[in-house]
N, C-alpha and C positions, 0 to 999 in steps of 0.2 A: 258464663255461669250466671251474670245476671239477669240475661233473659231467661234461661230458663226456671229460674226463684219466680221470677212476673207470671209467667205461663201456672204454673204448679200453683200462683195464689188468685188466677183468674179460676182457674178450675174447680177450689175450692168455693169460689163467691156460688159461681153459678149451679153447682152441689146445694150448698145453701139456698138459694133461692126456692129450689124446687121443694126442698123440703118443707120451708114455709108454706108455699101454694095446697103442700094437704091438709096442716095445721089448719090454713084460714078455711078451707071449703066448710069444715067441720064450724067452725066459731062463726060460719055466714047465717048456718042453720040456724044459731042460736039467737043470732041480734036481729035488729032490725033491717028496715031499709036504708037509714042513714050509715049503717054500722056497713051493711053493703055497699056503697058507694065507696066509702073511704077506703074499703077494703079491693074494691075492683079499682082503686084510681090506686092505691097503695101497688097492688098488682100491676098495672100496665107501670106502675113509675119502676118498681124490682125489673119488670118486663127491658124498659129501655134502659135501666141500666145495663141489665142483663147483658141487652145487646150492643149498650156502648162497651160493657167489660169485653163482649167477643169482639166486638169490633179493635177494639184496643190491642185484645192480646192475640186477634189474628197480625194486624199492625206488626203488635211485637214478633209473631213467628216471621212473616217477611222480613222483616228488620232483620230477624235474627241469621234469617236464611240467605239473604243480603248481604248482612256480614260474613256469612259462612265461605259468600260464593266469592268474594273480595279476599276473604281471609285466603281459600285455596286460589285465588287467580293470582294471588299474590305473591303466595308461596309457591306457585307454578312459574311465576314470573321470575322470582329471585333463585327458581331451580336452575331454570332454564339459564336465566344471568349468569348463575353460579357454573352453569355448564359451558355456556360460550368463553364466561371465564378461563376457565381450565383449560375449554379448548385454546384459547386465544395464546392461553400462556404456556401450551403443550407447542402447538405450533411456533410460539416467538423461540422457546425452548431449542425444538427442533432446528428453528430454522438459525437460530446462534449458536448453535452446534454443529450444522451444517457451515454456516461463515467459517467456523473457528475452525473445522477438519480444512474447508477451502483453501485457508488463509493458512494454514499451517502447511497445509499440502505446496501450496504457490510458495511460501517462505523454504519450505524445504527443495522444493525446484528451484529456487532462484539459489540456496545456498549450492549446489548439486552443481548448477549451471556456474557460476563463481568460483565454486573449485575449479572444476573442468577449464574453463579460461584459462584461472591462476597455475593450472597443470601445463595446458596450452602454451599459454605466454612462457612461463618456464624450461617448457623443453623447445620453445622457439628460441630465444634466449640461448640454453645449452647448445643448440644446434649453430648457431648466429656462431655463439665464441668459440664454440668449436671449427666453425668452417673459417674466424677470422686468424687462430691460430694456424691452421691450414697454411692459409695466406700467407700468414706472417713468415711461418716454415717455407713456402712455397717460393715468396719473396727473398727471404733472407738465402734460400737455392742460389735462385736465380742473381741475387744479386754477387754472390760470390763467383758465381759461373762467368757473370759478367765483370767481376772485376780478376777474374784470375785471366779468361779473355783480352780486357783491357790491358792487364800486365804484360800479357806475353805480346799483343799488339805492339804496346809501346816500346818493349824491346826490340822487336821484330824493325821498326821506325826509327830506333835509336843507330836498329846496326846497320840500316838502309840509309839513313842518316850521317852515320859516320863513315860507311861506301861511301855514301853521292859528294861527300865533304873532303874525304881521301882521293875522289874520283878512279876513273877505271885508265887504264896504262899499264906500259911496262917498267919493267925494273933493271939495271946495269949496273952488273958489283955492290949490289944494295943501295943502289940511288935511282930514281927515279928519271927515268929518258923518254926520248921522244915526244909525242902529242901525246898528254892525257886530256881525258874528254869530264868534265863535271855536269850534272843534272841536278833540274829544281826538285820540287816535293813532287810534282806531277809526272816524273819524269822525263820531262823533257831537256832534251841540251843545252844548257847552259853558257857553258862556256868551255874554251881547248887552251889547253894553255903546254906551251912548246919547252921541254925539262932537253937543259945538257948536262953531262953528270950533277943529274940533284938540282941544278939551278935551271928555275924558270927565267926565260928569256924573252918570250912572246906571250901576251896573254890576247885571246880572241872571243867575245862575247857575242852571241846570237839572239835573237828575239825567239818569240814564241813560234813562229813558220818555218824556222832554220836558216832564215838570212843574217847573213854578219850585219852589226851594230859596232863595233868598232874594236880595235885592234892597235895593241902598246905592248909597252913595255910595264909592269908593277914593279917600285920599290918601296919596300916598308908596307903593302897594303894600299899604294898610292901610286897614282898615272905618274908616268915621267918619262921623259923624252918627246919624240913624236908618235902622235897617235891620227889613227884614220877612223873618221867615222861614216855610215851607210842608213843611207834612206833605208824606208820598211822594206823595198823591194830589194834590198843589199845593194842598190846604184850609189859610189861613193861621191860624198858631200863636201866634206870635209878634213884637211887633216892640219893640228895642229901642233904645237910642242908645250909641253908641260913639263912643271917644275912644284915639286912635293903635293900633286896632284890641282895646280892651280895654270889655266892657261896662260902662256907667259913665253913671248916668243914669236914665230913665223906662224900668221895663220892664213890659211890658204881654202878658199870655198871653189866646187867645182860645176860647170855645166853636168848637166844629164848624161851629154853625150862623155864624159870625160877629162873635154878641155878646162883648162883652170878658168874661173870666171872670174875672182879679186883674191889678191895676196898683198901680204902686208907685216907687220910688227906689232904685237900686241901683247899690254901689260896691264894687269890690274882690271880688266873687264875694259878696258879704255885702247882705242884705235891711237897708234904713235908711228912719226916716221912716215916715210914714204908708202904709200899705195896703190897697186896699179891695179886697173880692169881691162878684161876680154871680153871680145865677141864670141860665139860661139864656134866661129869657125877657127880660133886663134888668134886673129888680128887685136894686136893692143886696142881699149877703146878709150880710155884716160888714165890721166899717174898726175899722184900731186902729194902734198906734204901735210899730217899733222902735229901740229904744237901737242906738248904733253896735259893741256886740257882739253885734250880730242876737239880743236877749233882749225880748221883751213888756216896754213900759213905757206906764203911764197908762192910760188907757182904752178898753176893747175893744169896742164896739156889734155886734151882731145881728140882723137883722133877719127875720121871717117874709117867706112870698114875697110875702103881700098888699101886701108896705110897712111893714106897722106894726110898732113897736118887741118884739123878744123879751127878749134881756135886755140887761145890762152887765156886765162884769169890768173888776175894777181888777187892775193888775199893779204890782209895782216891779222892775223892772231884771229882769224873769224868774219873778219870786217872785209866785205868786198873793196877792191882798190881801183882794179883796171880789167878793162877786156878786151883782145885781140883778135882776130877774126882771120880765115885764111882762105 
């Protein structure tokens, strides 16, 4: 607005001006030449202002038109601003709306997926305890199977048991005769033990091949009397006499082939008394005496295998004395 007030009172001067220039033509006529002069220098002075007033208020239309074209490049400016604005904030708009459906969409997949799991694991779970109850049913079958099994096993053992303990034989007026035969767990022969009415008289025990190992009498559950005993191959070794199942008495050890090889008296695990040895063919080979601390006493004989005399030793109580020679 206030340029154009400047413009509107430029227009006005320069109105004026003209106006004056016809006044003066007319008042040049009438004065002189001085009056003219001042009047043509008055003239060209109206003149250049004239033209500094247009020059001025052209000035001002540029200026104005200046400002105009600022003012609208300005408000072109701040349109445009205003529009990238909008756009700027339509798009962040869009696009935090877009995040937020994203994010809600991903939050709702993940929940979706988290159920499903938690569904998963659950009926893994239901399926787990249900095949463990399976089990435990299947178990708790089996274990019964197996112990009514084991039941009837161990009776089955019990009464094989009390056969093989009864052993197998005959019976005479309700007592027990002849050779009855007993078995281990394994079956195999044990032992024959020889019944006269009811009473065992001879008991015979065998090894695991079926050779006799040795062969007495039992009283009370104990050796007594004389018993024989047999290498693994049943070839007999020895036989001794026994008293409340303790050797004690004539012990006599034998060649392979048979023949006796040494016999003697023996008590207490201790050699006593006289003892003689054999050769294998029979032939005496020595006989001599021990004190009752199994020590050499008296006199010890020799013999070659012919028979005839080798030497003698005298012993006292252990202690060599003398030696004879023949």
């Amino acid at each position: 607005m206030k340029h154009l007030t400047a413009l509107f009172l430029l227009i006005m001067v320069i109105t004026s001006c003209s106006n004056n220039e016809k006044k003066q033509e007319t008042v040049i006529i009438k004065t002189d030449t001085k009056e003219l002069e001042e009047a043509q220098r008055a003239k060209l002075k109206a003149e250049r202002e004239a033209a500094e007033a247009k020059r001025k208020a052209d000035e001002e239309v540029l200026k104005a038109q200046e400002e105009a074209r600022k003012i609208k490049e300005d408000a072109e400016r701040q349109a445009a601003e205003a529009k990238r604005l909008l756009a700027e904030t339509v798009k962040k708009a869009q696009e935090d709306a877009d995040r937020q459906t994203s994010e809600a969409k991903r939050l709702a997949a993940e929940e979706v997926r988290k159920a499903q799991e938690d569904a998963d694991r659950q009926a893994a779970e239901a399926k787990r305890l249900a095949a463990e109850e399976v089990r435990k049913l299947q178990e708790a079958a089996e274990a019964e199977k197996k112990a009514a099994e084991a039941k009837k096993f161990a009776e089955l053992m019990a009464a094989a048991e009390a056969k093989r303990l009864e052993g197998e034989g005959a019976y005479k007026d309700g007592k027990k005769d002849g050779v009855w035969m007993f078995y281990d767990k394994e079956g195999i022969k044990e032992k024959e033990v020889l019944f006269a009415d009811g009473v065992d008289t001879l008991h015979t025990y065998f090894s695991s091949n079926g050779n006799k190992l040795k062969e007495g009498k039992m009283v009370d559950g104990k050796e007594e009397g004389s018993w024989t005993f047999y290498d693994e191959n049943g070839v007999k070794e020895r036989e001794t006499e026994h008293k409340s199942g303790k050797e004690e008495g004539i012990y006599t050890i034998f060649h392979e082939n048979g023949q006796m090889s040494i016999q003697g008296p023996y008590a207490n695990k201790l050699r006593i008394g006289t003892w003689t040895w054999w050769h294998e063919t029979g032939e005496k080979w020595k006989e001599g005496n021990y004190a009752d601390d199994q020590q050499r006493h008296g006199t010890w004989t020799i013999w070659h295998k012919d028979g005839s005399l080798k030497e003698e030793n005298i012993y006292d109580n252990g202690d060599f004395i003398s030696k004879k020679e023949y």
